[in-house]
Backbone bond lengths (Angstrom), bond angles and torsions (degrees), N, CA, C in turn:
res aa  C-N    CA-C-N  psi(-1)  N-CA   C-N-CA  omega(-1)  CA-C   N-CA-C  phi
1 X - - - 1.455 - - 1.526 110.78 -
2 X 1.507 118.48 -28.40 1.420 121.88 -178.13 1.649 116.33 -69.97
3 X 1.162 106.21 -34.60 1.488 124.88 156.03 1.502 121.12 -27.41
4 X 1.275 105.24 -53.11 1.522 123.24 -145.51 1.529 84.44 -106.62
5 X 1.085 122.82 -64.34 1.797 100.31 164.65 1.044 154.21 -55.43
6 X 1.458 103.68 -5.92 1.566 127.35 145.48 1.237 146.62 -74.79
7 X 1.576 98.54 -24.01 1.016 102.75 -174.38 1.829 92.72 -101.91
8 X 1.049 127.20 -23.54 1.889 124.97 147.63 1.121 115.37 -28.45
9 X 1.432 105.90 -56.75 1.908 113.83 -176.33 1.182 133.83 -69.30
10 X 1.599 104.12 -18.69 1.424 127.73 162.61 1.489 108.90 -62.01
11 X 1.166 104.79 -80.25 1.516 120.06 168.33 1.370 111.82 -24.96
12 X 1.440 125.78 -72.73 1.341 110.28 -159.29 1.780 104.04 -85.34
13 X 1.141 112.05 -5.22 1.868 118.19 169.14 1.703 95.30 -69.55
14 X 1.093 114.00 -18.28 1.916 118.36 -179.59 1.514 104.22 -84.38
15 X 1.152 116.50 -50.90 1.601 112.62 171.62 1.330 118.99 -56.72
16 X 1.353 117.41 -28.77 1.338 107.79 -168.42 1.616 105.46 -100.88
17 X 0.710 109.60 -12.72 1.236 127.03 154.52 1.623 142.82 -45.46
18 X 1.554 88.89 -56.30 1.215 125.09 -161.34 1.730 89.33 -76.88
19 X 1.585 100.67 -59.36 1.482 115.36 -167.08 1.537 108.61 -68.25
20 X 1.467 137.50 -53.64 1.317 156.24 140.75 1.510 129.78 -14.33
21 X 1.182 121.76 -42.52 1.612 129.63 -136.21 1.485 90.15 -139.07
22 X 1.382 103.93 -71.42 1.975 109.67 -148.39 1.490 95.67 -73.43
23 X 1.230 128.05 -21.14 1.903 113.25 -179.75 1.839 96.61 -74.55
24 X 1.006 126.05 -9.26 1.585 125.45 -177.78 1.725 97.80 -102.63
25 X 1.191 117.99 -21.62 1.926 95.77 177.30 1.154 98.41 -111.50
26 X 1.441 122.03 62.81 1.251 108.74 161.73 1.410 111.26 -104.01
27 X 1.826 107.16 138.60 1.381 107.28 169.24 1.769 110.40 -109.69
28 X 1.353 98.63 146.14 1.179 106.67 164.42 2.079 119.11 47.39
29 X 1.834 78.86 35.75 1.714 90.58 167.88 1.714 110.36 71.88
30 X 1.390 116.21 20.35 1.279 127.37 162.45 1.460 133.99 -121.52
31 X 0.853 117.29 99.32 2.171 116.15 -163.55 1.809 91.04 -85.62
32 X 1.607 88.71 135.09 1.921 94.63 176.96 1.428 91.98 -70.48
33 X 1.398 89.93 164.65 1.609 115.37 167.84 1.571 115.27 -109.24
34 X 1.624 105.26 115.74 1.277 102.07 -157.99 1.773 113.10 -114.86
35 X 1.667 98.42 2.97 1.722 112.01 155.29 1.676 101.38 -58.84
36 X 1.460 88.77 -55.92 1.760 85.31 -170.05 1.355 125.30 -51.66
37 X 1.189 116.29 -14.62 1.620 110.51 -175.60 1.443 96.63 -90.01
38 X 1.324 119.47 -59.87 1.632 115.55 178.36 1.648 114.86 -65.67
39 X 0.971 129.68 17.02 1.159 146.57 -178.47 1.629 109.52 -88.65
40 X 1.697 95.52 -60.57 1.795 122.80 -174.00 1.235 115.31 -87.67
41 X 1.424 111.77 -20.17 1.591 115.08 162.59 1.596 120.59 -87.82
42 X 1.361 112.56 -32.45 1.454 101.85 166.48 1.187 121.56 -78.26
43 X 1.812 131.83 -10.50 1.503 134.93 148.79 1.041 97.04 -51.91
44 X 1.308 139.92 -107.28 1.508 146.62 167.84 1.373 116.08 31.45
45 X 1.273 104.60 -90.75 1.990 125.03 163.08 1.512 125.50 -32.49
46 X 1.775 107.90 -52.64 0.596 115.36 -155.46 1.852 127.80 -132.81
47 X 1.298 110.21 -8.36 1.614 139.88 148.84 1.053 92.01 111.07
48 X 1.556 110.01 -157.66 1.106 124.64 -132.89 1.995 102.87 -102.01
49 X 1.233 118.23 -54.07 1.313 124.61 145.67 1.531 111.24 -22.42
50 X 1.356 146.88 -67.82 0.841 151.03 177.51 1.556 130.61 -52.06
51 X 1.126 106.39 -56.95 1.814 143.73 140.65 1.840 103.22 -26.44
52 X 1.328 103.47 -57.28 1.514 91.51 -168.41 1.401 100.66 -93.90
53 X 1.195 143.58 10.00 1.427 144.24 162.23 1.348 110.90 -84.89
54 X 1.430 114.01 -57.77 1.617 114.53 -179.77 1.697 102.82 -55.01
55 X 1.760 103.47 -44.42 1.554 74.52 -171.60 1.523 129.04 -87.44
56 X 1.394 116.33 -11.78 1.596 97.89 153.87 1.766 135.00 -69.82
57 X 1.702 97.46 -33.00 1.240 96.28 157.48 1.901 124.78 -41.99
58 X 1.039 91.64 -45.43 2.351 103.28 -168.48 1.314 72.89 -80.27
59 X 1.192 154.46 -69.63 2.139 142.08 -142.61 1.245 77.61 -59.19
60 X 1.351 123.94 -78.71 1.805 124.05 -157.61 1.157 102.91 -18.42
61 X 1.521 109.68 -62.82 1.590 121.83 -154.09 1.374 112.45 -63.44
62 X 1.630 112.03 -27.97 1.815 141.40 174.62 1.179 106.08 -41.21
63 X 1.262 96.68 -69.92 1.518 126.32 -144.37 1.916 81.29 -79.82
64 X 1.109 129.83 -46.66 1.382 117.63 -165.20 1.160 110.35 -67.75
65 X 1.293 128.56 -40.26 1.397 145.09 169.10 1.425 104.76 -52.53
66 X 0.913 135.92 -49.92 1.505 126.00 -146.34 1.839 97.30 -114.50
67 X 1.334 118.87 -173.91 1.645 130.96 -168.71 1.603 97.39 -101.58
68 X 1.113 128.07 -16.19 1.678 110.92 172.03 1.416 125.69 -64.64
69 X 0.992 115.01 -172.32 1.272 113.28 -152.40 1.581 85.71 -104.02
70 X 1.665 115.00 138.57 1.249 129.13 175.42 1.544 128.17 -69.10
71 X 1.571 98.43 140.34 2.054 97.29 -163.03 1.853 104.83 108.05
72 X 1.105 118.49 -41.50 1.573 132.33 -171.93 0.981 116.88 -39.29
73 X 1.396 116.59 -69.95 1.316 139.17 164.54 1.486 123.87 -55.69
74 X 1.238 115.83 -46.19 1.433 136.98 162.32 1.525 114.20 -37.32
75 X 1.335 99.15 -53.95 1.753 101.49 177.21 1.143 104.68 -67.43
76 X 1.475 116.59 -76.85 1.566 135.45 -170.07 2.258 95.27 -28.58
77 X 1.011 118.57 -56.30 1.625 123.67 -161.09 1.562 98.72 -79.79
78 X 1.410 123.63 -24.57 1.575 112.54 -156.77 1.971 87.40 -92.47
79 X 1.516 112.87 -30.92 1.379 117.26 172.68 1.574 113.24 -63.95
80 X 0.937 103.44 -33.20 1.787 106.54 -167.16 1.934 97.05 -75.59
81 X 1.435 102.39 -53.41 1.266 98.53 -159.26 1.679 99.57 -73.58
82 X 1.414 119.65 -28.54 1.925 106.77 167.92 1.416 117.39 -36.12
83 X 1.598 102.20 -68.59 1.357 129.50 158.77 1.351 111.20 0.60
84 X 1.622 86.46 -92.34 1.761 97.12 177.33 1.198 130.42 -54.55
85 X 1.248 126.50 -32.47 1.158 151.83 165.56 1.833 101.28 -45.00
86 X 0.957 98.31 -47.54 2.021 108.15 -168.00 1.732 95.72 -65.97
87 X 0.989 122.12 -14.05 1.708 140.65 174.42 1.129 124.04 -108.20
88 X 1.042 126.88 28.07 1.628 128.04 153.85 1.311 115.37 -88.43
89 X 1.509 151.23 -10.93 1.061 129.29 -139.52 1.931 74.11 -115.47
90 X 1.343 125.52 -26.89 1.521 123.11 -179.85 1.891 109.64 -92.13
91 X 0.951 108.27 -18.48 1.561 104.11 -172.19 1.694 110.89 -57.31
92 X 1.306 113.22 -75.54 1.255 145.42 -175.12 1.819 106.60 -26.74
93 X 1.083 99.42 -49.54 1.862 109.76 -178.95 1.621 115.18 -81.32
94 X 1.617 111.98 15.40 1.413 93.82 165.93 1.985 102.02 -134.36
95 X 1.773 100.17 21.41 1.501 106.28 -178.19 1.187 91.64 102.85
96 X 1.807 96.86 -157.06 1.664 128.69 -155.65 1.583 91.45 -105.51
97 X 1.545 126.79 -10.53 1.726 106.39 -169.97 1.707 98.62 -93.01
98 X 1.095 156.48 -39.50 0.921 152.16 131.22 1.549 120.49 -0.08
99 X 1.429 125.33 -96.19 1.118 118.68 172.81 1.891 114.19 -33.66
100 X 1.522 117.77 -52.59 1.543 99.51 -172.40 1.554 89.25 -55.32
101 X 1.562 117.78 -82.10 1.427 113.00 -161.97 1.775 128.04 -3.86
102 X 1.678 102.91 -44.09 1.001 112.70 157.91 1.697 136.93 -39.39
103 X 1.687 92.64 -56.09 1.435 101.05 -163.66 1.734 89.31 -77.71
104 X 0.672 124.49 -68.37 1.397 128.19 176.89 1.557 116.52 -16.49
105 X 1.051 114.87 -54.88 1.471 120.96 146.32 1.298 126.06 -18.75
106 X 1.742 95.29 -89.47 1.349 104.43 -174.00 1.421 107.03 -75.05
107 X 1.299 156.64 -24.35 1.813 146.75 140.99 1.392 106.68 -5.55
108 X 1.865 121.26 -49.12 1.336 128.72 -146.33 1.866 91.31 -96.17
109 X 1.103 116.11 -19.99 1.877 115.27 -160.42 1.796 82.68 -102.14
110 X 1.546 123.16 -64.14 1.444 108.75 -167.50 1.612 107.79 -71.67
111 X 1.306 125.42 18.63 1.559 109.53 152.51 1.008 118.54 -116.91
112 X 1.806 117.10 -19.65 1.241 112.26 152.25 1.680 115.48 -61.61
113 X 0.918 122.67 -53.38 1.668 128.51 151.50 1.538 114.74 -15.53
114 X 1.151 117.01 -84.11 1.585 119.27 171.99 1.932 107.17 -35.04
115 X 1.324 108.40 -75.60 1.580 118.93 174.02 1.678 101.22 -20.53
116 X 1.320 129.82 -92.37 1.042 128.56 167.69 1.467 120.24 -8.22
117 X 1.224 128.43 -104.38 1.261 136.46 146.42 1.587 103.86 13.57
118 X 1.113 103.94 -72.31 1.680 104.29 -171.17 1.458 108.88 -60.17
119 X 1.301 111.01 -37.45 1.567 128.16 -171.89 1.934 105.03 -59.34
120 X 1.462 89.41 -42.04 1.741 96.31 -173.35 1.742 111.87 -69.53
121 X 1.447 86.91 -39.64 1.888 84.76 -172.58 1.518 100.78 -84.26
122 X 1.160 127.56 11.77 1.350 116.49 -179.99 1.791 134.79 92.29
123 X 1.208 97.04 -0.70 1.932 113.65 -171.80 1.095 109.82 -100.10
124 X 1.450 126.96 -17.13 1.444 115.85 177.66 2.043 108.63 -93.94
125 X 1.845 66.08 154.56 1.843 87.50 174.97 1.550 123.68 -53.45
126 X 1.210 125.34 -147.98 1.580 118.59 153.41 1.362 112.14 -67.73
127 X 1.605 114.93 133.81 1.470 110.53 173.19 1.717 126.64 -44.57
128 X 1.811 97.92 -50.63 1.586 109.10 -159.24 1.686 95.26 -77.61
129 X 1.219 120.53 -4.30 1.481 107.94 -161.05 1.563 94.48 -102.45
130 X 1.767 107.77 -34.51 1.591 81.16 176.53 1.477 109.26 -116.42
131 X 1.218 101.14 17.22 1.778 102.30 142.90 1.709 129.54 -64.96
132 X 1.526 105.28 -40.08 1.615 124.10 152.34 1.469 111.96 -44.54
133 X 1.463 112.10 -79.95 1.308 153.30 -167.25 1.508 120.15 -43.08
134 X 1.526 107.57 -59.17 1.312 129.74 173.72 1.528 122.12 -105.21
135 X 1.381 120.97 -103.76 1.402 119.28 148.03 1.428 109.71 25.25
136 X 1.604 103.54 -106.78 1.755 90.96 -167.55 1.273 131.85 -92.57
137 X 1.535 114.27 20.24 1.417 117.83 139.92 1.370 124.11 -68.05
138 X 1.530 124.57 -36.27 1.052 132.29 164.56 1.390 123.11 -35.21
139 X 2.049 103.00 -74.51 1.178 105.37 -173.93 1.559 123.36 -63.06
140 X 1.553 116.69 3.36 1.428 121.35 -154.18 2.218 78.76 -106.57
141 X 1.237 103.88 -32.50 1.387 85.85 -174.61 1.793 111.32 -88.20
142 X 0.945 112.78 -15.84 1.578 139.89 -179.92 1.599 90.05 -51.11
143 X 1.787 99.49 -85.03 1.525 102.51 177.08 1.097 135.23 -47.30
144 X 1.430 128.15 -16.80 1.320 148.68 176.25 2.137 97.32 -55.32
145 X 1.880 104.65 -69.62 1.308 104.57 175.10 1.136 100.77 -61.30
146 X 1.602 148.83 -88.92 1.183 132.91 171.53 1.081 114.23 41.52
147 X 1.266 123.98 -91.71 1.521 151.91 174.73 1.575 132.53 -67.05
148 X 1.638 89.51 -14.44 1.895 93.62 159.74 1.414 107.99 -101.48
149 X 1.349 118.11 -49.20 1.731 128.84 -176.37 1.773 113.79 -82.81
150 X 1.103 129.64 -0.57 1.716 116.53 -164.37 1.710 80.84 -102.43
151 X 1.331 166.05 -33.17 0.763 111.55 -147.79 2.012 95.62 -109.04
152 X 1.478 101.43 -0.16 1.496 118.31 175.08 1.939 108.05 -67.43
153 X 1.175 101.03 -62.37 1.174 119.30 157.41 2.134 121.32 -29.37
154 X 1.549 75.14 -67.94 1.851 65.66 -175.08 1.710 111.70 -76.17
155 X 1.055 117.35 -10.13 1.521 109.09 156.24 1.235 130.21 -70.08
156 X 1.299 104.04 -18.16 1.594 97.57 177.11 1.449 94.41 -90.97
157 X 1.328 146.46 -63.30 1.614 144.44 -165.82 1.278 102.51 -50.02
158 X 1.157 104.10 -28.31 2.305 99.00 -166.92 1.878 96.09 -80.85
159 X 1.293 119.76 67.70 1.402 120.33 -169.68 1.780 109.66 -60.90
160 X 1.634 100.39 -52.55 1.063 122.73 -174.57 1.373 126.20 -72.91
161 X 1.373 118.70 0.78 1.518 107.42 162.58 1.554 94.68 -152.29
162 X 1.099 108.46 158.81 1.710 113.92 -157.09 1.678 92.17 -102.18
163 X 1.121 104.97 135.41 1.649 121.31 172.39 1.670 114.11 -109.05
164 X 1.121 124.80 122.39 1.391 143.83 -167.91 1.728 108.93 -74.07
165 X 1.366 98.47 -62.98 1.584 113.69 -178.37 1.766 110.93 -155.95
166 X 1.248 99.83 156.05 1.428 97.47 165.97 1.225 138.65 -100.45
167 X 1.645 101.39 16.16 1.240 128.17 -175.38 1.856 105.86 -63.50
168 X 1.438 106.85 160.24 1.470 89.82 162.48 1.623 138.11 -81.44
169 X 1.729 91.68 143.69 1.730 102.59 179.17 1.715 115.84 -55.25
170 X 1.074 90.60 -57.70 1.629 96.15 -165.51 1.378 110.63 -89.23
């Protein structure tokens, strides 16, 4: 049960966040996405079941927040975090560069992901321009937190078994 209220607290520390914080760090006309990080860390921690709950739960919250069209986000995050989720049982045993490598990844496919999506139902701009434009400014600032918050982050969600360092095991 301690699990599950953590990983709530994550979540709604993302809304307030999200709503609060990320419209003020935006650089260069891009606001991070900060479902997505607690999104890919509670896959991570916590698999794939878990992963795909937080992340339609955090899209819901996306998609409500923001002017796109509702469900969008929802898919794009509840896919990513299964995904990721299907990768926890290998991440963990080679440290903390692995798992980001990961998220970093998938940041770059679920906004290319979203883009698409938008592209199909008709709401998005030119693809290549805010594939340029958006997209991989995004994922370049995405990975940036990535790499300050994932390994802060997954210490706090990993409640249930105590982690030493994130240095490497082997």
């Amino acid at each position: 049960m301690r699990r599950s209220w953590t990983s709530i607290g994550a979540l709604a520390v993302a809304v307030v966040l999200q709503v609060m914080l990320a419209p003020h760090l935006t650089v260069f006309r891009v606001v991070p996405n900060l479902f997505f990080l607690v999104v890919i860390t509670l896959a991570f921690v916590e698999g794939p079941s878990a992963g795909a709950v937080a992340g339609f739960t955090g899209g819901v919250l996306l998609d409500l927040l923001g002017a796109g069209p509702v469900g969008a986000w929802a898919l794009v995050l509840a896919v990513t975090g299964y995904v990721g989720g299907m990768l926890q049982e290998n991440l963990f045993a080679e440290g903390w560069l692995a798992p980001v490598t990961v998220a970093i990844i998938a940041g770059l496919l679920a906004d290319t992901s979203y883009l698409l999506l938008l592209l199909m139902l008709g709401e998005a701009p030119a693809f290549w321009a805010s594939l340029g434009g958006l997209v991989l400014p995004r994922t370049f600032y995405n990975a940036v937190l990535v790499l300050l918050a994932y390994p802060w982050l997954a210490r706090f969600l990993r409640t249930d078994r105590s982690m030493k360092s994130f240095g490497r095991i082997g």
